[in-house]
C-alpha positions as CSV (number, residue, x, y, z in Angstrom):
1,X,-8.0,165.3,258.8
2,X,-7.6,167.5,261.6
3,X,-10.4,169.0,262.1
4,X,-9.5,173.0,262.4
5,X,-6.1,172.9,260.5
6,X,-4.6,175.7,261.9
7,X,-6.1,175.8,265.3
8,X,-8.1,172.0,266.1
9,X,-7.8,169.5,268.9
10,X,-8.8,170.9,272.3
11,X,-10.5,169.5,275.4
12,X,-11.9,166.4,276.8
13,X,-14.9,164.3,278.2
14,X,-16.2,166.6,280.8
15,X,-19.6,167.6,282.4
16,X,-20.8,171.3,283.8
17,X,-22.6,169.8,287.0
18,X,-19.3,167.6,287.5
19,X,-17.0,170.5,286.9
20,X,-14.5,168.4,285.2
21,X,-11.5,170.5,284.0
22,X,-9.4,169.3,280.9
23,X,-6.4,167.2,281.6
24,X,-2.8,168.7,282.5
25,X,-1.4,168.3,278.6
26,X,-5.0,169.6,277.3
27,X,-4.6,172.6,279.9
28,X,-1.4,173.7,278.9
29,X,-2.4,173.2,275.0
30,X,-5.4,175.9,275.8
31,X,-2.9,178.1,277.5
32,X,-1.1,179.0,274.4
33,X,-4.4,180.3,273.2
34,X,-6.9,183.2,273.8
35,X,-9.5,183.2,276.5
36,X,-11.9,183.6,273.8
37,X,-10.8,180.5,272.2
38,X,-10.4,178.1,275.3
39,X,-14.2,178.7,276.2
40,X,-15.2,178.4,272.4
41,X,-13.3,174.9,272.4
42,X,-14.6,174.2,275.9
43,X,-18.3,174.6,275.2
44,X,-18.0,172.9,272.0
45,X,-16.2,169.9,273.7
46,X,-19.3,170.1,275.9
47,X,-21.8,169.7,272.7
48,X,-19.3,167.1,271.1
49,X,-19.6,165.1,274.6
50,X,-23.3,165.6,274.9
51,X,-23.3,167.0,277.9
52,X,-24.8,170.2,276.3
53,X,-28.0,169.1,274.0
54,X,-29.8,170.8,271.2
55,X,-32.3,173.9,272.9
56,X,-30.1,173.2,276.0
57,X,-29.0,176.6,278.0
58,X,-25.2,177.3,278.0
59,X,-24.6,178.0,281.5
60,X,-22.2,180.6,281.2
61,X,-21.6,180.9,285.1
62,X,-20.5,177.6,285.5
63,X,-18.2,177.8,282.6
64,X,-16.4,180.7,283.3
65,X,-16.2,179.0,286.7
66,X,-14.7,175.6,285.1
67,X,-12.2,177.4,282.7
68,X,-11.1,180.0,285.9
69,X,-11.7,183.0,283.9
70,X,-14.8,185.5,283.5
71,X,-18.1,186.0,281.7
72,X,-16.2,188.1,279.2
73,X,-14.9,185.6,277.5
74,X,-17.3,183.3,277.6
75,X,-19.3,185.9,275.7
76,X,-17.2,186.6,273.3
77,X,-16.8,182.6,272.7
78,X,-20.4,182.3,272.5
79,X,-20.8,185.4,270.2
80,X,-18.1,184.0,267.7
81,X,-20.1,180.1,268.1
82,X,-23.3,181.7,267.5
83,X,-21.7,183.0,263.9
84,X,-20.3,179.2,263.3
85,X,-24.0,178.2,264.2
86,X,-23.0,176.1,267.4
87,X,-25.2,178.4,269.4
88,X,-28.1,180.9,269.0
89,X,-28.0,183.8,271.7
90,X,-31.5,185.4,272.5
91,X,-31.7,188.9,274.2
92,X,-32.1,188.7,278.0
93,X,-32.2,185.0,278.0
94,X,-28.9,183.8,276.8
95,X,-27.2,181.4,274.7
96,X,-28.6,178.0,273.5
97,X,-27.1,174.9,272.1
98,X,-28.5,174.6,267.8
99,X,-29.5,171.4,266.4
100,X,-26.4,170.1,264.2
101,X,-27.0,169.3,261.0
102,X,-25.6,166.9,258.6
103,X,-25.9,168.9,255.5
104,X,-23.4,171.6,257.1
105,X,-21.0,169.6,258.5
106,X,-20.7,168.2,254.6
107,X,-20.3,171.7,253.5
108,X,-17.9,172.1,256.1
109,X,-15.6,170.0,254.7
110,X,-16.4,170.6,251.3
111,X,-15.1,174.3,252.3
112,X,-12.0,173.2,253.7
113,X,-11.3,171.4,250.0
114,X,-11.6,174.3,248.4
115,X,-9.8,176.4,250.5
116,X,-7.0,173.6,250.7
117,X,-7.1,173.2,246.7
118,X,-6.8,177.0,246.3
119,X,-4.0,176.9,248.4
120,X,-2.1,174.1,246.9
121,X,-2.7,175.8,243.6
122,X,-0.9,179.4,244.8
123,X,1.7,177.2,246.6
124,X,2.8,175.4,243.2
125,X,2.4,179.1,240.8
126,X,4.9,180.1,244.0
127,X,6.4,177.2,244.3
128,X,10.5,177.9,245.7
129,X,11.2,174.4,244.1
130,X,11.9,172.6,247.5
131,X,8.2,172.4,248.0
132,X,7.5,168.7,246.9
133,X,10.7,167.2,248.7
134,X,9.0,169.0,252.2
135,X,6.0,167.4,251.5
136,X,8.1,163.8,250.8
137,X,9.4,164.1,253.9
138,X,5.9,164.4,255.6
139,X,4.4,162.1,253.8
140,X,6.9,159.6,254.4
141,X,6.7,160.3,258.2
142,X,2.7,159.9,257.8
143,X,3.2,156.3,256.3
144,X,5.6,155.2,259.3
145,X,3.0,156.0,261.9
146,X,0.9,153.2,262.0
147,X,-1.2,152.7,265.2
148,X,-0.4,156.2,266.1
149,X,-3.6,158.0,265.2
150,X,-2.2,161.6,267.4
151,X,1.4,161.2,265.9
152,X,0.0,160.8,262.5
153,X,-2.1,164.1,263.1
154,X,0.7,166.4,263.7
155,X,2.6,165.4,260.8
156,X,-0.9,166.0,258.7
157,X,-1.3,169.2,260.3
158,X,2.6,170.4,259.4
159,X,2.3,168.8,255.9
160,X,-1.0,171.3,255.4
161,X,0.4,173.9,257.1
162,X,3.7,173.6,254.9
163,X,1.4,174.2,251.5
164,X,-0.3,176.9,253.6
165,X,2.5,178.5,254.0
166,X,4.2,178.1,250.3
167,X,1.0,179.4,249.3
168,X,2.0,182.8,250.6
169,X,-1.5,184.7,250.8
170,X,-2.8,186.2,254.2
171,X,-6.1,185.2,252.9
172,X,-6.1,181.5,252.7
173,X,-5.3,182.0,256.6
174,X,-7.8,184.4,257.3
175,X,-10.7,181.7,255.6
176,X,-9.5,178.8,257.0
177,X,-9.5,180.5,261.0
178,X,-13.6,181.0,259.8
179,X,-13.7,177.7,259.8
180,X,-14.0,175.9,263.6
181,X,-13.1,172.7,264.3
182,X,-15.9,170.4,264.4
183,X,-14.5,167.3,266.5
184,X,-12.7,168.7,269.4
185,X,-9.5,166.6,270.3
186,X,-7.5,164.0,269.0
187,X,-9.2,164.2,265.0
188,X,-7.5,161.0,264.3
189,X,-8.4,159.0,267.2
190,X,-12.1,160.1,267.1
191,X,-12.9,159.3,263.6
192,X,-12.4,156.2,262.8
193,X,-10.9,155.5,259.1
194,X,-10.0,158.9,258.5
195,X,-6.5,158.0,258.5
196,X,-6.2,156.1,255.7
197,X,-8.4,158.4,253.9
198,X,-5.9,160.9,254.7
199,X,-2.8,159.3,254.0
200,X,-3.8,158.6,250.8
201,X,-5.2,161.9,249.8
202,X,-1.5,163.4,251.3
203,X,0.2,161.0,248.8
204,X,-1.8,162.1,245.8
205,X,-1.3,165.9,246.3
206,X,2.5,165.5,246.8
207,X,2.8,163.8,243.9
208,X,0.9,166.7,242.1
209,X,3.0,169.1,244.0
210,X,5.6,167.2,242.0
211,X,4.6,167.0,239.1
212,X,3.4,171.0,239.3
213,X,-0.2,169.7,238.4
214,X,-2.1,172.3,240.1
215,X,-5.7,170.8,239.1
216,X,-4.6,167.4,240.3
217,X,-3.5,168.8,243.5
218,X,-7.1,170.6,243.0
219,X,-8.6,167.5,242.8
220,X,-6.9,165.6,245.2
221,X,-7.5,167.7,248.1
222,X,-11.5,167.6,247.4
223,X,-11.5,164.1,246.8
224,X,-9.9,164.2,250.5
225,X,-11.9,166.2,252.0
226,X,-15.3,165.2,251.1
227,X,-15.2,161.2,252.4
228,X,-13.5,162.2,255.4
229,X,-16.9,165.2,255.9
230,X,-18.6,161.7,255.3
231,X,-16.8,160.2,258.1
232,X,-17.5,162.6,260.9
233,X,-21.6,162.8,260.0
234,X,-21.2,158.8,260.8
235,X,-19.6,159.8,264.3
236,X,-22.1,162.6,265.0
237,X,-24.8,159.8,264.3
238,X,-23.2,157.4,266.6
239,X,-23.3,160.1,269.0
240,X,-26.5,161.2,268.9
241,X,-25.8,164.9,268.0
242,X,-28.1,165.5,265.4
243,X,-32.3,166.2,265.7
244,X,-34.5,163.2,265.4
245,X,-35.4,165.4,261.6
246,X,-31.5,165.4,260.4
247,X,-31.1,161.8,261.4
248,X,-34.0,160.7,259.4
249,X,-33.0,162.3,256.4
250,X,-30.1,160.5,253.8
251,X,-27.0,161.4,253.3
């Protein structure tokens, strides 16, 4: 699953000291957004990478130098991270990087089941009856895409966006935009497995969508959600990116 529905997959490998900027397609990608939100992407691309470490100082100089913008934005990135618990800013001394933690990340995606489910639910009490063949065609699409981890992404990002929008409720939008993306970049390509987890769990809510089955589409968009929450704590293990204390603990 893509990671931010509505607004995931920015940035690449990059270091401060090396002032690596993000690639031509990933700069153009950022320009279609706010200031605010390149820098948040940035610096959590930065974390993702490890170039930014639990207790680390976010050097908001050489950031705002990197992205070509000012500290302005850089604050009000770091403001909004520090409410998404990325960061911690302390008075006259700046931002630092948190420790991740495993628990949240599985809440994380425990959220975005619920928030998924509720809006499959409104989509099928507002259904226009054209719903379920929209989400054939996608799903179809998904199942022709083998080997193509970024391909298979956009159609799972238009497939949720499609039951988003059926849902018809400003509200759904303004929860899941709360929620940050947690891998930064290609979801698909970094998390190995989650596509087939995905695939699967598209299949099952169609065919609830279908059927009008609200609960089942409930269901399967939980049942989604949670192993693929699984998946990422395995990546942020591989890649060192919780404390010694979070990695120590079970899952």
């Amino acid at each position: 699953m893509a990671d931010s529905r509505s607004t995931s997959g920015n940035g690449a490998s990059r270091a401060v000291a090396a002032a690596a900027l993000p690639s031509v397609d990933q700069r153009r990608q950022l320009h279609r957004q706010s200031s605010g939100d390149q820098a948040s992407g940035y610096i959590r691309q930065l974390i993702f990478d490890g170039e930014l470490t639990a207790g680390s100082h976010v050097p908001q100089d050489d950031i705002a130098r990197d992205l070509g913008m000012s500290r302005i934005p850089i604050r009000e990135a770091l403001i909004a991270l520090e409410r998404q618990g990325w960061v911690r800013i302390e008075r006259h001394r700046g931002a630092f990087v948190t420790g991740l933690d495993r628990a949240a990340i599985q809440d994380h995606y425990e959220l975005y089941g619920l928030i998924y489910g509720f809006a499959a639910r409104r989509a099928i009490e507002r259904d226009d009856g054209q719903l379920a063949d929209r989400l054939g065609a996608l799903v179809k699409m998904g199942r022709e895409m083998t080997g193509e981890p970024a391909r298979f992404g956009e159609v799972a990002l238009r497939f949720h966006s499609t039951v988003i929008h059926a849902a018809r409720s400003p509200r759904i939008d303004v929860a899941l935009r709360s929620l940050s993306a947690l891998v930064p970049g290609d979801f698909f390509t970094y998390v190995p497995g989650s596509v087939d987890i995905e695939r699967k769990g598209l299949t099952k809510i169609q065919r609830a969508v279908k059927r009008g089955d609200a609960d089942a589409a409930v269901a399967a968009y939980a049942g989604m959600m949670r192993p693929i929450g699984d998946l990422v704590v395995e990546l942020f293990e591989q890649r060192g990116l919780f404390t010694n204390e979070d990695t120590s603990s079970s899952v």
